[in-house]
PyMOL Python script that loads the backbone (N, CA, C, O; Angstrom):
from pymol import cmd

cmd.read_pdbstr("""\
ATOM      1  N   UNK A   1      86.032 146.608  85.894  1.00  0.00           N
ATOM      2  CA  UNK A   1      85.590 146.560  87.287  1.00  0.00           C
ATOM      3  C   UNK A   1      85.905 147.915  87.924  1.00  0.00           C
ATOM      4  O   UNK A   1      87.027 148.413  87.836  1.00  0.00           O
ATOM      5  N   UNK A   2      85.068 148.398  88.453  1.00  0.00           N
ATOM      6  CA  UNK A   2      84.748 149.557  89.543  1.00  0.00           C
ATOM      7  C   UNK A   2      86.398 149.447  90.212  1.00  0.00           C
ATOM      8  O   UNK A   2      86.956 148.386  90.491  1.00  0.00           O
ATOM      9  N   UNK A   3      87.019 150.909  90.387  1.00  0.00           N
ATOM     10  CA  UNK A   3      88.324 150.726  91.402  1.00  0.00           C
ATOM     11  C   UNK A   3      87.570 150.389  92.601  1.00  0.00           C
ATOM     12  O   UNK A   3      87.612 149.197  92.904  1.00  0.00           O
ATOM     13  N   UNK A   4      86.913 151.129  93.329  1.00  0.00           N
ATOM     14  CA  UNK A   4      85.888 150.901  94.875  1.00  0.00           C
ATOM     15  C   UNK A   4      85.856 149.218  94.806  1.00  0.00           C
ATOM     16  O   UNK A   4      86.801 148.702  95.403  1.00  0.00           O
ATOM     17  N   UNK A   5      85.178 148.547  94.349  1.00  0.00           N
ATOM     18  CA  UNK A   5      84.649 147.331  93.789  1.00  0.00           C
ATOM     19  C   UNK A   5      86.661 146.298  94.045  1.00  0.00           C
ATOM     20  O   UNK A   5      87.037 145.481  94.886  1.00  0.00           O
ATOM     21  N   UNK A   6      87.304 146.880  92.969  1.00  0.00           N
ATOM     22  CA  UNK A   6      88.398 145.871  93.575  1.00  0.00           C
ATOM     23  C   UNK A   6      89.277 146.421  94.704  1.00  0.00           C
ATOM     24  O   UNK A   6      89.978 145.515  95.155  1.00  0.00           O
ATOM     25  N   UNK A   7      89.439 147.355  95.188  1.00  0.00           N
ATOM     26  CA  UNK A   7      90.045 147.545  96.350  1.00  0.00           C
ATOM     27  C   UNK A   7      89.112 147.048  97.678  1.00  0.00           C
ATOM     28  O   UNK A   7      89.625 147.102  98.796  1.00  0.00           O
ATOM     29  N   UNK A   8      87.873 146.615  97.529  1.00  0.00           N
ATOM     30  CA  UNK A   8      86.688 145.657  98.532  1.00  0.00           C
ATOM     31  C   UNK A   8      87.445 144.355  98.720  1.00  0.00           C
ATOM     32  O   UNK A   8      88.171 143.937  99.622  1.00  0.00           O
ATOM     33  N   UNK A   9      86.833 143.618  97.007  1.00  0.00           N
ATOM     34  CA  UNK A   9      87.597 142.282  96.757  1.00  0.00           C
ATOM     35  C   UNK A   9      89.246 142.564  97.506  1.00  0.00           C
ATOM     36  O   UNK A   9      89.350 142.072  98.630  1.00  0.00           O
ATOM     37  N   UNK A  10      90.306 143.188  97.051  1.00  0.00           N
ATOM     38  CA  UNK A  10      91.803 142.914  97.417  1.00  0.00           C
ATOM     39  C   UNK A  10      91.506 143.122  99.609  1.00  0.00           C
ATOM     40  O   UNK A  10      92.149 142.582 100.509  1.00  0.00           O
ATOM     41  N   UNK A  11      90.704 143.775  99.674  1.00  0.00           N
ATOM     42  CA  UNK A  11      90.982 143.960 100.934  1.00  0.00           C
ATOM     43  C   UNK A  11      89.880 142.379 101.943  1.00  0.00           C
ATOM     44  O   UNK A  11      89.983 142.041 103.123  1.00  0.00           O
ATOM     45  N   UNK A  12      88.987 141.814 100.876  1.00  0.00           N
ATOM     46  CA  UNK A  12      88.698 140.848 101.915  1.00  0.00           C
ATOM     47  C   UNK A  12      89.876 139.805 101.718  1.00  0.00           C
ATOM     48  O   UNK A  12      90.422 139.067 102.538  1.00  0.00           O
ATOM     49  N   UNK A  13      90.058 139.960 100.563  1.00  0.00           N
ATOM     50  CA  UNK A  13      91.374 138.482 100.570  1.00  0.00           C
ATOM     51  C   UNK A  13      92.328 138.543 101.342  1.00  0.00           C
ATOM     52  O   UNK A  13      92.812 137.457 101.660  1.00  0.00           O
ATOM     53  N   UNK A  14      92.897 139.687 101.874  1.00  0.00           N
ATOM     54  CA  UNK A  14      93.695 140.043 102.980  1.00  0.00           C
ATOM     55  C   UNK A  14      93.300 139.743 104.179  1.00  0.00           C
ATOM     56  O   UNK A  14      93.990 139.224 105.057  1.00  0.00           O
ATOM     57  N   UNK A  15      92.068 140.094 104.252  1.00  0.00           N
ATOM     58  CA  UNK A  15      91.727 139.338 105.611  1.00  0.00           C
ATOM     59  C   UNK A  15      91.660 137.722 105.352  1.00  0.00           C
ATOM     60  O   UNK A  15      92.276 137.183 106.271  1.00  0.00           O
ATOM     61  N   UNK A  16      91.139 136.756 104.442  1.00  0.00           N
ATOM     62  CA  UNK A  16      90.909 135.741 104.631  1.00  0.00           C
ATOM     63  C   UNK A  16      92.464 135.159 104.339  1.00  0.00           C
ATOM     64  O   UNK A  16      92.710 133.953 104.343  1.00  0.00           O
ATOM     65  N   UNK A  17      93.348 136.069 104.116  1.00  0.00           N
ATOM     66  CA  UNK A  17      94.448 135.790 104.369  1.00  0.00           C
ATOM     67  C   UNK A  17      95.341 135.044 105.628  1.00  0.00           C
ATOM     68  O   UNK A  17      95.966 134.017 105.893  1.00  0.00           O
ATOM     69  N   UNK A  18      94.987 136.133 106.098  1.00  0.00           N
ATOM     70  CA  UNK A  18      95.737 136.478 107.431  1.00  0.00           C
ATOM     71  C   UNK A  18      94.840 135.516 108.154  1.00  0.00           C
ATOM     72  O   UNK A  18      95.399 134.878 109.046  1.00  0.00           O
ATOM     73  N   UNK A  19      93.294 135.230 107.912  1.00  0.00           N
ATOM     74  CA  UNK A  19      92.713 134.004 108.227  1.00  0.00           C
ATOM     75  C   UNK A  19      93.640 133.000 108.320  1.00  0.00           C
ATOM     76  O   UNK A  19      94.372 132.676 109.255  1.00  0.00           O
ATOM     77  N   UNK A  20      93.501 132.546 107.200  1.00  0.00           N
ATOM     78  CA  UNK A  20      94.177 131.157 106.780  1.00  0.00           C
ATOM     79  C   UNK A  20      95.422 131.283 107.798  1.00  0.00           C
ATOM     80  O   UNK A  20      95.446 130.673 108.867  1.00  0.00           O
ATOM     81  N   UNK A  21      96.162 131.897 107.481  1.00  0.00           N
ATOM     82  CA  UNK A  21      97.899 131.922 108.036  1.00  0.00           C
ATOM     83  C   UNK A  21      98.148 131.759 109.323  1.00  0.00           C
ATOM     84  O   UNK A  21      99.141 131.251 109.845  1.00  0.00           O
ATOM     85  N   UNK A  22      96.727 132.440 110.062  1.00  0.00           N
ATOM     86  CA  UNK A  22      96.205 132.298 111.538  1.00  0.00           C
ATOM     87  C   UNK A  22      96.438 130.873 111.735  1.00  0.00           C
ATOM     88  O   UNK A  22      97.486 130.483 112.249  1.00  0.00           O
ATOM     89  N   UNK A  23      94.811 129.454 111.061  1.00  0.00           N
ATOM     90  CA  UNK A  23      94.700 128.760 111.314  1.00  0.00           C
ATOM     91  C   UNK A  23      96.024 127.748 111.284  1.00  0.00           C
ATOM     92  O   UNK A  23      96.425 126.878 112.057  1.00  0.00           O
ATOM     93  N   UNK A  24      96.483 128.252 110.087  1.00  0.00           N
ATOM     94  CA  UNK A  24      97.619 127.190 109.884  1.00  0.00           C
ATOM     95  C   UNK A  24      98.865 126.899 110.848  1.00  0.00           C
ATOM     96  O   UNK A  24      99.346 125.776 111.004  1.00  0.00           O
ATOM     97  N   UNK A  25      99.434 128.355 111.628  1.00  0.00           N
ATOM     98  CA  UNK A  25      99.877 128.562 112.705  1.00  0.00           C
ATOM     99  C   UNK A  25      99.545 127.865 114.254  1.00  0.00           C
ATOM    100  O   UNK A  25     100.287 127.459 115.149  1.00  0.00           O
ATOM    101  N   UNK A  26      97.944 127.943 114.089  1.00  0.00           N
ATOM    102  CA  UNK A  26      97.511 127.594 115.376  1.00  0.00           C
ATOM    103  C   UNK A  26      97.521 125.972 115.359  1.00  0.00           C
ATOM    104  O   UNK A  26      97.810 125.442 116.432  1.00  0.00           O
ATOM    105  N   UNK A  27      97.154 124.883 113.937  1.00  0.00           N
ATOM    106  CA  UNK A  27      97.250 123.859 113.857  1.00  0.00           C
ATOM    107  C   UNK A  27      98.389 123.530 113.642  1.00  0.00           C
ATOM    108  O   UNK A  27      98.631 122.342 113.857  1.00  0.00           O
ATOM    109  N   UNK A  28      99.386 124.296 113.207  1.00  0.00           N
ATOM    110  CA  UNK A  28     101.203 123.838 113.626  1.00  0.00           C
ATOM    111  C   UNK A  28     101.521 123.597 114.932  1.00  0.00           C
ATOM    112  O   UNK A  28     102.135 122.632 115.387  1.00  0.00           O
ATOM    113  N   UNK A  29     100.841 124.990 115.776  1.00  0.00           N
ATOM    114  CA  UNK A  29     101.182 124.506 117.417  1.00  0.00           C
ATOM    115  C   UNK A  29     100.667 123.314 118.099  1.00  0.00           C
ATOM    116  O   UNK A  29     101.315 122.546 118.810  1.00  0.00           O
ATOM    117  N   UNK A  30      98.978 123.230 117.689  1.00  0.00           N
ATOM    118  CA  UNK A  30      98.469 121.998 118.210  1.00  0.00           C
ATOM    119  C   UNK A  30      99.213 120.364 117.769  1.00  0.00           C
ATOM    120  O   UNK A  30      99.412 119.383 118.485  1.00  0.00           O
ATOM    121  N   UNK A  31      99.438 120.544 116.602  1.00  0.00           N
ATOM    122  CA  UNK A  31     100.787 119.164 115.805  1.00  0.00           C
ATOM    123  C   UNK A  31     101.547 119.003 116.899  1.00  0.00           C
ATOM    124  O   UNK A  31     101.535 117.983 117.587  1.00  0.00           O
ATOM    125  N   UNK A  32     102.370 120.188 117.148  1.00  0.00           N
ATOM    126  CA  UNK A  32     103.787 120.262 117.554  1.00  0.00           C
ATOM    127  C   UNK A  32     103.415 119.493 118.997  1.00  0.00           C
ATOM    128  O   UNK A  32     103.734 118.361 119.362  1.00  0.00           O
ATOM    129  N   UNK A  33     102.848 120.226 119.490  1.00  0.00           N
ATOM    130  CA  UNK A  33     102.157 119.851 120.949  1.00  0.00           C
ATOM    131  C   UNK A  33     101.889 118.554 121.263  1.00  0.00           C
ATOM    132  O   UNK A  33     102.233 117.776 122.152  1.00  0.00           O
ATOM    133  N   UNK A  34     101.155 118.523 120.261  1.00  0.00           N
ATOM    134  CA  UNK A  34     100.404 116.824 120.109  1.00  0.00           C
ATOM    135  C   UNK A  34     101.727 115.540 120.388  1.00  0.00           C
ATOM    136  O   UNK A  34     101.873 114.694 121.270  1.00  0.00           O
ATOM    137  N   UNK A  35     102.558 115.922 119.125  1.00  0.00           N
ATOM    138  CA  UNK A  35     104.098 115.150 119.051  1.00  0.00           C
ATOM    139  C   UNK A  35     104.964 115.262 120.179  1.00  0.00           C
ATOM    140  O   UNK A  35     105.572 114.346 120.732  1.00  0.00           O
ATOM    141  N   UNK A  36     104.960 116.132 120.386  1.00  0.00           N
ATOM    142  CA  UNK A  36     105.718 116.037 122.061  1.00  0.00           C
ATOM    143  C   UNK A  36     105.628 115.378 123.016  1.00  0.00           C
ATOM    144  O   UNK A  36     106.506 114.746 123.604  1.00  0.00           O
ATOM    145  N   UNK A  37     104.292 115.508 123.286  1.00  0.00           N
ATOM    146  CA  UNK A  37     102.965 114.803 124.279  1.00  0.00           C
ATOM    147  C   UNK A  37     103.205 113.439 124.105  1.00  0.00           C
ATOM    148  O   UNK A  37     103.587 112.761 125.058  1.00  0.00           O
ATOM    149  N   UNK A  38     102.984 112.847 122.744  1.00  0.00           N
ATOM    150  CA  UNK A  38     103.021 111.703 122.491  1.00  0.00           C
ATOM    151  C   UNK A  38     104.641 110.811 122.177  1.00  0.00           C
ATOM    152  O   UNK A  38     104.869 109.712 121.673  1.00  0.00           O
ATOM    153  N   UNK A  39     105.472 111.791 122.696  1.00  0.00           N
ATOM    154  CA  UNK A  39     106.930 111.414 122.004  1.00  0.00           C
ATOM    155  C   UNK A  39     107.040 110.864 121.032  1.00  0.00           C
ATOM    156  O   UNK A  39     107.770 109.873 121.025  1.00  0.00           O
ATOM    157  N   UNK A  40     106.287 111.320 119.672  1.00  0.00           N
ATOM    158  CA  UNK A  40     106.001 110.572 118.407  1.00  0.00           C
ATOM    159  C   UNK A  40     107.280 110.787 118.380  1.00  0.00           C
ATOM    160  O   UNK A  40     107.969 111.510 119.100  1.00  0.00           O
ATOM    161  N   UNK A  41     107.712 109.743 117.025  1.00  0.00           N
ATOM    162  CA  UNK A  41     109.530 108.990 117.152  1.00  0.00           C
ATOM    163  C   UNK A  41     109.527 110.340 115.702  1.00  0.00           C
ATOM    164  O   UNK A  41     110.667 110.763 115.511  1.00  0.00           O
ATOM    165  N   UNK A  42     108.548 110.922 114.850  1.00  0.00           N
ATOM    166  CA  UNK A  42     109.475 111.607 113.886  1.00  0.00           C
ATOM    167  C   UNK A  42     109.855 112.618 114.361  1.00  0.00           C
ATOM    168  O   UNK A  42     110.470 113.234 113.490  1.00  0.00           O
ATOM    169  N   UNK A  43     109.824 113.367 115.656  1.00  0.00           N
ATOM    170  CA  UNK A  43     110.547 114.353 116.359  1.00  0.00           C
ATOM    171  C   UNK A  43     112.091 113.999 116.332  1.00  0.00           C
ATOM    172  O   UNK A  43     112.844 114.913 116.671  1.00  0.00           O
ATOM    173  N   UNK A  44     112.679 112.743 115.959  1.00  0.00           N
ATOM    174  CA  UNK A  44     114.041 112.683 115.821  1.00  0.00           C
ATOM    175  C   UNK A  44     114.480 112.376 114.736  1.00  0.00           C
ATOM    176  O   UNK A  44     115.643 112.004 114.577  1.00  0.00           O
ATOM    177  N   UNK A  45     113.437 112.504 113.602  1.00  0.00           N
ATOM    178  CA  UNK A  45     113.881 112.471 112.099  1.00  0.00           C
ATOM    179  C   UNK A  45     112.926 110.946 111.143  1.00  0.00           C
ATOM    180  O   UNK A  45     112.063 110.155 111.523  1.00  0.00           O
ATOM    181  N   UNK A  46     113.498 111.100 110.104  1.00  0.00           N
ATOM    182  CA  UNK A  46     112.547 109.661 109.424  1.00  0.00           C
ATOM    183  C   UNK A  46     112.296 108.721 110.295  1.00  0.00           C
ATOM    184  O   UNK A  46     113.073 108.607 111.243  1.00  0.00           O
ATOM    185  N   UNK A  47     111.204 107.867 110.184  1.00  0.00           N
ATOM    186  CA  UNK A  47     111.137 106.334 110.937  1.00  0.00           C
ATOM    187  C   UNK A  47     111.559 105.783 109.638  1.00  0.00           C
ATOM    188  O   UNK A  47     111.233 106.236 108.541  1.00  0.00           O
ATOM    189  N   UNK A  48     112.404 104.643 109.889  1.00  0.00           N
ATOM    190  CA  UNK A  48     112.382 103.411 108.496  1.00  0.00           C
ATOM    191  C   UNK A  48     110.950 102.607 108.645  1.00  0.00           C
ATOM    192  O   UNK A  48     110.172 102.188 109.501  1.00  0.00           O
ATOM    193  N   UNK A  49     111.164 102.689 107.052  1.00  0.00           N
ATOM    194  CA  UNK A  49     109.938 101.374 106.855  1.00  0.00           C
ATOM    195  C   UNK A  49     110.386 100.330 107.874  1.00  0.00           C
ATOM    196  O   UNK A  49     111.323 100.510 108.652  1.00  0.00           O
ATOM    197  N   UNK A  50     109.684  99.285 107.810  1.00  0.00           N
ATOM    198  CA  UNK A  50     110.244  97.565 108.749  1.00  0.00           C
ATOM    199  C   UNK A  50     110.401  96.497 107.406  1.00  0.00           C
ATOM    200  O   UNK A  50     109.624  96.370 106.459  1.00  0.00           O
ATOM    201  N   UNK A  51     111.659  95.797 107.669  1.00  0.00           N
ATOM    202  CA  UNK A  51     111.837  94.654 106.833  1.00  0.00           C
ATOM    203  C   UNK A  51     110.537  93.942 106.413  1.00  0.00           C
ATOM    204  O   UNK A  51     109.675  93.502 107.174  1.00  0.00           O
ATOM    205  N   UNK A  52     110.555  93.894 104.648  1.00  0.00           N
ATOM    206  CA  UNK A  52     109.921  93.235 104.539  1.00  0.00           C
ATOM    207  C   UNK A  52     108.186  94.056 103.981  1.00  0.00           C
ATOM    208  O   UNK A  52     107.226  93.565 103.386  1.00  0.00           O
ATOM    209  N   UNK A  53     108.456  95.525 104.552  1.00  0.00           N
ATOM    210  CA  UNK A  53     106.945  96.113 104.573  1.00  0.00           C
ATOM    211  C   UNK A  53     107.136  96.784 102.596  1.00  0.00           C
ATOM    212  O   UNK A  53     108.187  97.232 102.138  1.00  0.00           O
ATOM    213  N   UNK A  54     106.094  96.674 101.979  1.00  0.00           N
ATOM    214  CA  UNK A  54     106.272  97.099 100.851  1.00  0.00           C
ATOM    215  C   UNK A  54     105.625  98.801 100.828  1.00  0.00           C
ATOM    216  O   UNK A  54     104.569  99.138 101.363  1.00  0.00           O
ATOM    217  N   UNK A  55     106.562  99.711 100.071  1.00  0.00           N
ATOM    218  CA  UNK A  55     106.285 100.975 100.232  1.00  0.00           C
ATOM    219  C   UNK A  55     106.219 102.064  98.503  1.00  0.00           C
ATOM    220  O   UNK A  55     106.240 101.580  97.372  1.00  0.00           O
ATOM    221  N   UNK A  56     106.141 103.503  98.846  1.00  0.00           N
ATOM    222  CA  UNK A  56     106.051 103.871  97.546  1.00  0.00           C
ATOM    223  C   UNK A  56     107.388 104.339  97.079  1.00  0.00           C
ATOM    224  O   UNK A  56     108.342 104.230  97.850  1.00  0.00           O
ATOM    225  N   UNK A  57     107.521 104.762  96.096  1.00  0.00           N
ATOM    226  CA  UNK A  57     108.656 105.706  95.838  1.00  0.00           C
ATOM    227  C   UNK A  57     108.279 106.956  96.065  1.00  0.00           C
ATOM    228  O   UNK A  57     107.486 107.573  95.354  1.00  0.00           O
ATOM    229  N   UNK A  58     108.927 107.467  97.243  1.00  0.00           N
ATOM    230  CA  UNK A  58     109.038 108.939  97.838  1.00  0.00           C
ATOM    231  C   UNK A  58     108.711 109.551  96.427  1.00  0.00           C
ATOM    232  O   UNK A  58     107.729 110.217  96.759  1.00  0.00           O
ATOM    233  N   UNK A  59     108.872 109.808  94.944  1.00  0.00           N
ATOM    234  CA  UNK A  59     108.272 110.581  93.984  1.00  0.00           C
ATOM    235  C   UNK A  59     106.768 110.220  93.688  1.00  0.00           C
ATOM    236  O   UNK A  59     105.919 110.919  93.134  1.00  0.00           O
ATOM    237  N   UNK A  60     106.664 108.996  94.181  1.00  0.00           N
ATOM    238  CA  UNK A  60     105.047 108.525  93.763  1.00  0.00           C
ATOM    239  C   UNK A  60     104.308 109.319  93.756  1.00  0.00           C
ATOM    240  O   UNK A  60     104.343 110.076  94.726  1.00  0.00           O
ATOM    241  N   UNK A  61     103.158 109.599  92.580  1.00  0.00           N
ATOM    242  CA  UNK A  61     102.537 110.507  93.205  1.00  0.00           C
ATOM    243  C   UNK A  61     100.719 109.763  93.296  1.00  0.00           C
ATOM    244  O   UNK A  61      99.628 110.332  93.266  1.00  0.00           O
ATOM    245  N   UNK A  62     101.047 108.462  93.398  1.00  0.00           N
ATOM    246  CA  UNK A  62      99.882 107.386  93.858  1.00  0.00           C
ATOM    247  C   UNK A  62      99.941 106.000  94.407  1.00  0.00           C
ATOM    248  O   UNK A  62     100.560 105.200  93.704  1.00  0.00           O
ATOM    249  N   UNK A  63      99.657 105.750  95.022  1.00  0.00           N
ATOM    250  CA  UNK A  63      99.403 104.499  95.847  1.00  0.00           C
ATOM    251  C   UNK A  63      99.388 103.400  94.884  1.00  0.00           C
ATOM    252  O   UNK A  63      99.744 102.264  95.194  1.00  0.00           O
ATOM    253  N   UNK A  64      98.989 103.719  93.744  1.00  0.00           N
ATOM    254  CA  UNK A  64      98.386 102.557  93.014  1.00  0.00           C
ATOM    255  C   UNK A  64      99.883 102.622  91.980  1.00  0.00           C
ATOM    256  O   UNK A  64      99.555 102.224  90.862  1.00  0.00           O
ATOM    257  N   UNK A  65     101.056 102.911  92.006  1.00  0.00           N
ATOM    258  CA  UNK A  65     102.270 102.756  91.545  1.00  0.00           C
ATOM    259  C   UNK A  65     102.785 101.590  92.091  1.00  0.00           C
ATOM    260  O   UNK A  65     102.431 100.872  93.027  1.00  0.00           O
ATOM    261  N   UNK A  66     103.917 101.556  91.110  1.00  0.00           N
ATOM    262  CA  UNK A  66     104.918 100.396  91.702  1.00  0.00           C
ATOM    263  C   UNK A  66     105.460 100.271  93.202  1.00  0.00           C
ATOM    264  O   UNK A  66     106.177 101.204  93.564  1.00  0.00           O
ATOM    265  N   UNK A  67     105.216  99.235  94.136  1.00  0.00           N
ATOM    266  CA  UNK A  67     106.102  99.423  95.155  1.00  0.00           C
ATOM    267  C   UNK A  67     107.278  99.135  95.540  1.00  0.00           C
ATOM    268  O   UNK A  67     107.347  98.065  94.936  1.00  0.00           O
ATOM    269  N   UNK A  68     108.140  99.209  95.992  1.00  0.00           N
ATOM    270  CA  UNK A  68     109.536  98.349  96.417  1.00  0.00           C
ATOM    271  C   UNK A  68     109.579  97.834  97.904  1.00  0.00           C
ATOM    272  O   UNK A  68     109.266  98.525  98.873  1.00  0.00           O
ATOM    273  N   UNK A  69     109.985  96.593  97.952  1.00  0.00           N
ATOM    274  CA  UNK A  69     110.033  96.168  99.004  1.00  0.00           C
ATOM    275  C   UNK A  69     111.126  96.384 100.031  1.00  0.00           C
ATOM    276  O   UNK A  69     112.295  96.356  99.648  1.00  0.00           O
ATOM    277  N   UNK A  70     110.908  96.547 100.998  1.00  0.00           N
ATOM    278  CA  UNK A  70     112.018  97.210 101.960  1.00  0.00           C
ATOM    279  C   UNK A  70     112.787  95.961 102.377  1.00  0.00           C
ATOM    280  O   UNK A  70     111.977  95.187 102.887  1.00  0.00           O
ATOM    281  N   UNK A  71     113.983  95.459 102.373  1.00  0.00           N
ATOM    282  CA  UNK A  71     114.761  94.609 102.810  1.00  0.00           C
ATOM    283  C   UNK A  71     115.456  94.781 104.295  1.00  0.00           C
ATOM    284  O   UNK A  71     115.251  95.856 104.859  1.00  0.00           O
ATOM    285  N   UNK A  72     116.004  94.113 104.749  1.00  0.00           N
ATOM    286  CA  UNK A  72     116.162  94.248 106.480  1.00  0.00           C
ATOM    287  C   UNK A  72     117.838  95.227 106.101  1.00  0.00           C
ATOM    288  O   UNK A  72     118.686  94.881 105.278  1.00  0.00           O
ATOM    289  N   UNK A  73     117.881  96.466 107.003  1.00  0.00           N
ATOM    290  CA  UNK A  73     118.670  97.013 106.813  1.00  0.00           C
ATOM    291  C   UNK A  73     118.747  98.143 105.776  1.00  0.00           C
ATOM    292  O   UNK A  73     119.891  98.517 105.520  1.00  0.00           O
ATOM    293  N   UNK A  74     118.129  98.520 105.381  1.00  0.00           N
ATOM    294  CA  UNK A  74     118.625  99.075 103.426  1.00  0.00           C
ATOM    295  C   UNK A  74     117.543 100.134 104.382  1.00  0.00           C
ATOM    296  O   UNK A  74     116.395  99.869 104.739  1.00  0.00           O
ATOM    297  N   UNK A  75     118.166 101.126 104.591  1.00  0.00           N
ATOM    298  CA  UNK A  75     117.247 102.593 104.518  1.00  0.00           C
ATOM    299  C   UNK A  75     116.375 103.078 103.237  1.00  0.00           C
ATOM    300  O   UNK A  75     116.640 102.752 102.080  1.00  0.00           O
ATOM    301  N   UNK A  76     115.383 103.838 103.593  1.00  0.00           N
ATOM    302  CA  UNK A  76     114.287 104.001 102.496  1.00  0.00           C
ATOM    303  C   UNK A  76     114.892 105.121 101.735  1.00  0.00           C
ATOM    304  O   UNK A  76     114.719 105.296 100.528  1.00  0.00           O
ATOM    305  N   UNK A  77     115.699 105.959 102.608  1.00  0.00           N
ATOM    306  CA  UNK A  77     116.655 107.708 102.117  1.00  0.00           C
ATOM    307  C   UNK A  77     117.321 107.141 100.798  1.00  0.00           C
ATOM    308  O   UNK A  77     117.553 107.846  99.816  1.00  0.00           O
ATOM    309  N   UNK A  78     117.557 106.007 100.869  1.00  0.00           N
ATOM    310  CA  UNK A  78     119.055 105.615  99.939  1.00  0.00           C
ATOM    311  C   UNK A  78     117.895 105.399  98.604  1.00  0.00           C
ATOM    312  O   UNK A  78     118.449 104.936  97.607  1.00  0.00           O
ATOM    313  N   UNK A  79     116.157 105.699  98.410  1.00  0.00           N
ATOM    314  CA  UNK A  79     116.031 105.427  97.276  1.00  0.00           C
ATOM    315  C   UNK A  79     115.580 106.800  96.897  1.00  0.00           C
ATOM    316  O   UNK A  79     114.888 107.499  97.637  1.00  0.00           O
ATOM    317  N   UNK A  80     116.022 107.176  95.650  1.00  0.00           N
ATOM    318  CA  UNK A  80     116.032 108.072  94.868  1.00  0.00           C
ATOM    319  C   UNK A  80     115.464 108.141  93.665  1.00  0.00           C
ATOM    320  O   UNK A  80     115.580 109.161  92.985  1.00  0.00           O
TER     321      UNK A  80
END
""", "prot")
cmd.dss("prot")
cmd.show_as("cartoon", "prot")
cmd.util.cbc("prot")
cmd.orient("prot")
């Protein structure tokens, strides 16, 4: 490949860089915003599942895995 040719290519990826990093920034603020607004409850850390609700294992890496059922009391942190 042409040097001219990849110093083109390296220099648009930099911009669609700094793209991306833009958007991702600007949709962090709008989140953040959003959660505030709404005093969503994970602004003060995990929500527990609710007794009784069946969930994944935090490693799951599908829905269609085993679930465990959440018992009244028993935090979801404590599964590993």
């Amino acid at each position: 490949m042409a040097e001219g040719r990849l110093r083109e290519l390296l220099a648009r990826l930099r911009e669609h860089l700094s793209a991306g990093a833009a958007l991702r920034d600007e949709l962090s603020d709008r989140l953040d915003a959003w959660m505030r607004a709404t005093a969503d409850p994970l602004l003060d850390g995990p929500v527990p599942a609710p007794a009784g609700s069946l969930v994944n294992h935090p490693s799951a890496r599908s829905a269609e895995e085993q679930t465990l059922a959440i018992e009244a009391g028993a935090p979801l942190a404590g599964v590993a």
